[in-house]
C-alpha positions in Angstrom: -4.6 6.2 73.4 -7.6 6.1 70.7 -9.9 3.3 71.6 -10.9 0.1 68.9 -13.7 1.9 67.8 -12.3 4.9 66.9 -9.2 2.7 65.4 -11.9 0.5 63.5 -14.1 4.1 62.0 -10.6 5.7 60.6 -10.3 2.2 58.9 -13.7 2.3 57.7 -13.3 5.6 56.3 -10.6 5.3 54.9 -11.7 2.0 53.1 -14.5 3.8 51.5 -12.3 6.6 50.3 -10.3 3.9 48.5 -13.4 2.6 46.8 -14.5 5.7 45.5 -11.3 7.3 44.2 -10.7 3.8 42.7 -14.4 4.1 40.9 -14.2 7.5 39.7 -10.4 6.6 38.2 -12.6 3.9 36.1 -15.3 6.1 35.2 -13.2 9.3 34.0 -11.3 6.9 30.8 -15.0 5.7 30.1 -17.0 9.1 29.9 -13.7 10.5 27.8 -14.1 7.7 25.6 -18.1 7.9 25.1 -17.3 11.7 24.6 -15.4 11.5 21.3 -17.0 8.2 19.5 -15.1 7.7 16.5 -16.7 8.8 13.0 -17.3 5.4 10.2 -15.6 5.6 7.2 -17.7 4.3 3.8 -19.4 1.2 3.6 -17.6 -0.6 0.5 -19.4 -3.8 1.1 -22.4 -1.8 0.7 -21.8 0.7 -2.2 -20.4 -2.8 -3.9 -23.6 -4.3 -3.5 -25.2 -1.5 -5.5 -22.3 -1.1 -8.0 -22.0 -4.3 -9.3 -24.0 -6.7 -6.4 -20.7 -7.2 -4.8 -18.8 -8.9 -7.7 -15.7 -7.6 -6.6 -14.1 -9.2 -10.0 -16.6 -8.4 -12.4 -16.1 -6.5 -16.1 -18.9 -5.8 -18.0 -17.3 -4.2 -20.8 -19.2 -0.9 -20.2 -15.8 0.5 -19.2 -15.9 0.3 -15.5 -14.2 -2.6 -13.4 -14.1 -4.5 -10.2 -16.5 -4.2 -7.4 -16.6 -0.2 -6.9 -16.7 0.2 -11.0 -13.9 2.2 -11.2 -12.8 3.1 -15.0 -8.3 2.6 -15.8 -7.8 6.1 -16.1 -9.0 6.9 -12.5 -7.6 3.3 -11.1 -4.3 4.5 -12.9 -4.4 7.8 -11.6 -4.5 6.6 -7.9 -1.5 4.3 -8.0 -3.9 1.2 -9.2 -1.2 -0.6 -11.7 0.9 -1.1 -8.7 -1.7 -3.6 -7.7 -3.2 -4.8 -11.4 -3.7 -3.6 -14.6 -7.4 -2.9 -14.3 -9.3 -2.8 -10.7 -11.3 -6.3 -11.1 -8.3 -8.3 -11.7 -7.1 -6.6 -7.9 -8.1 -8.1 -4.5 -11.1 -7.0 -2.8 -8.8 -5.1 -0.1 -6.6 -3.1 -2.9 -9.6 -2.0 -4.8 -10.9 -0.6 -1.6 -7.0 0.9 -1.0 -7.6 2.8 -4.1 -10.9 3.8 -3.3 -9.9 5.1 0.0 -7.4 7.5 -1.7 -10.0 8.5 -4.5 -12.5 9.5 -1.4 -9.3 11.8 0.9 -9.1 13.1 -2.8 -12.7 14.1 -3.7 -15.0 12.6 -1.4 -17.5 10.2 -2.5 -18.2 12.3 -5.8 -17.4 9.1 -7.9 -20.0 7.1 -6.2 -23.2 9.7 -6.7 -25.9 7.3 -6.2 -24.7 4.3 -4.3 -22.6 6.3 -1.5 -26.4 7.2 -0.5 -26.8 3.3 0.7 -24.1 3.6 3.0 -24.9 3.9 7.1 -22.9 7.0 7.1 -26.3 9.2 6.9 -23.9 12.4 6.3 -21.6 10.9 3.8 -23.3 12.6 1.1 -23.2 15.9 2.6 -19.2 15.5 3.6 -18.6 14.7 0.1 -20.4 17.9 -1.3 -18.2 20.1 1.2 -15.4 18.6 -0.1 -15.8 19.3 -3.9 -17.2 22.7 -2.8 -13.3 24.0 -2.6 -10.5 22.7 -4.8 -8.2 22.8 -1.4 -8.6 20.4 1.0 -9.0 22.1 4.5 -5.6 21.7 6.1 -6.2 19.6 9.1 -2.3 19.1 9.6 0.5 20.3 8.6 1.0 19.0 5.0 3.4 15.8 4.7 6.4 17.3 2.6 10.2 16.5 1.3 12.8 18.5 2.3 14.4 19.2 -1.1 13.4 21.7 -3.4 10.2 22.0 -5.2 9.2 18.5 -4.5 6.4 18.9 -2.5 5.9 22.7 -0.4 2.2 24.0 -0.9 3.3 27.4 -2.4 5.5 25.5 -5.4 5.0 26.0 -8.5 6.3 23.1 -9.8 7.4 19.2 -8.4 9.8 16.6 -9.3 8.7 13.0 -8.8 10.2 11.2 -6.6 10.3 7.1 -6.5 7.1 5.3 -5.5 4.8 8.5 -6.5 1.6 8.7 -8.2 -0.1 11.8 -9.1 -2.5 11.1 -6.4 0.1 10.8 -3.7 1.6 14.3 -5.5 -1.9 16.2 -5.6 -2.7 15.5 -1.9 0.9 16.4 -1.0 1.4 19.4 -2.6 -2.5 20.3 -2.1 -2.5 20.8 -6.0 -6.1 22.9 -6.9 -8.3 20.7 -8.5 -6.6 17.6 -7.1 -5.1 14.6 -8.9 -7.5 15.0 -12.2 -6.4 18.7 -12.5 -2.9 18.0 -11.5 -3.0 15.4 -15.0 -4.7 18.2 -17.3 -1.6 20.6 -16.0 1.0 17.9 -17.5 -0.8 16.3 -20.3 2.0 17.2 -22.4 5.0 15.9 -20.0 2.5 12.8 -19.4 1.4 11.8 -22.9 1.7 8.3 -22.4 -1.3 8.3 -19.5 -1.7 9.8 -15.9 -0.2 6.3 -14.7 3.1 7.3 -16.8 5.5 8.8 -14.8 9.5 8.6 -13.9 11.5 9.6 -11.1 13.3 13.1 -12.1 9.8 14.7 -13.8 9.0 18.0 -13.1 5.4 18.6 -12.8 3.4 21.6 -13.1 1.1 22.0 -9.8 -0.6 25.6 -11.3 -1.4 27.1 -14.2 
């Protein structure tokens, strides 16, 4: 029969087990999470302040518009009208929405200058290797329809679908050039403006 002091040392040991298994359970979520921190996206508040001192409703006249001075043919071309007609008459939030789509488009290209002001001390460099290819680099598998020429990467041509704008098309369909050359393909089919278009169109996506 083991005596109390053996019975009270198994207890012991087993209590400290206990406390370290339940530690390093803690710690191994923690040093995963400090392992991958997750990278900042633009600064808006801050390229606003040097586009237009964050007068997110501001026009000019010079042609540009709202907070991030974007010009009607761009704000058209990313799906802008479905917020306003012209980016300063949109909220502070759906300017930035556009934004965010001109930037998984072609970086911070549009911004030259005040994307430098940001915190994000490499965003002028991601933006350069972005522009340096006309294809984005496939990081996933493309987001595609099922039916026929309205969306695979190696089509030559797309129909629109409802709720499309050519910026939803070009990053689709991975068009060359993205949504500005996707435009300059279909002036002809589009000669009403990039914002123009109808369910049942067929695009070009390559010359």
């Amino acid at each position: 029969m083991p005596s109390p002091l053996a019975k009270r040392s198994v207890e012991t040991l087993l209590s400290v087990l206990l406390v370290l298994l339940s530690v390093l359970g803690l710690a191994a979520p923690s040093v995963a999470a400090a392992g991958s921190p997750a990278r900042p996206g633009p600064d808006w508040e801050r390229i606003a302040a040097c586009e237009s001192n964050g007068r997110w409703h501001i026009n000019t006249g010079n042609g540009y518009h709202g907070g991030l001075q974007i010009d009607p043919a761009t704000w058209r071309a990313y799906g802008g009208r479905r917020y306003a007609p012209r980016a300063d008459l949109a909220t502070r939030d759906e300017q930035i929405a556009i934004a965010e789509r001109i930037v998984r488009d072609r970086g911070l290209s549009a911004w030259p200058n005040c994307a430098r002001t940001t915190d994000d001390g490499d965003s002028t460099s991601r933006a350069t290797e972005r522009n340096a290819s006309d294809d984005p680099a496939p990081q996933a598998a493309p987001r595609t329809r099922s039916r026929t020429s309205s969306g695979h990467p190696t089509a030559r041509t797309y129909v629109v679908q409802p709720g499309d704008c050519l910026s939803v098309i070009a990053e689709r369909t991975r068009t060359p050039g993205g949504t500005k050359a996707l435009y300059d393909l279909n002036k002809d089919t589009l000669d009403k403006g990039p914002d123009h278009i109808y369910p049942g169109q067929r695009l070009q996506l390559r010359a």
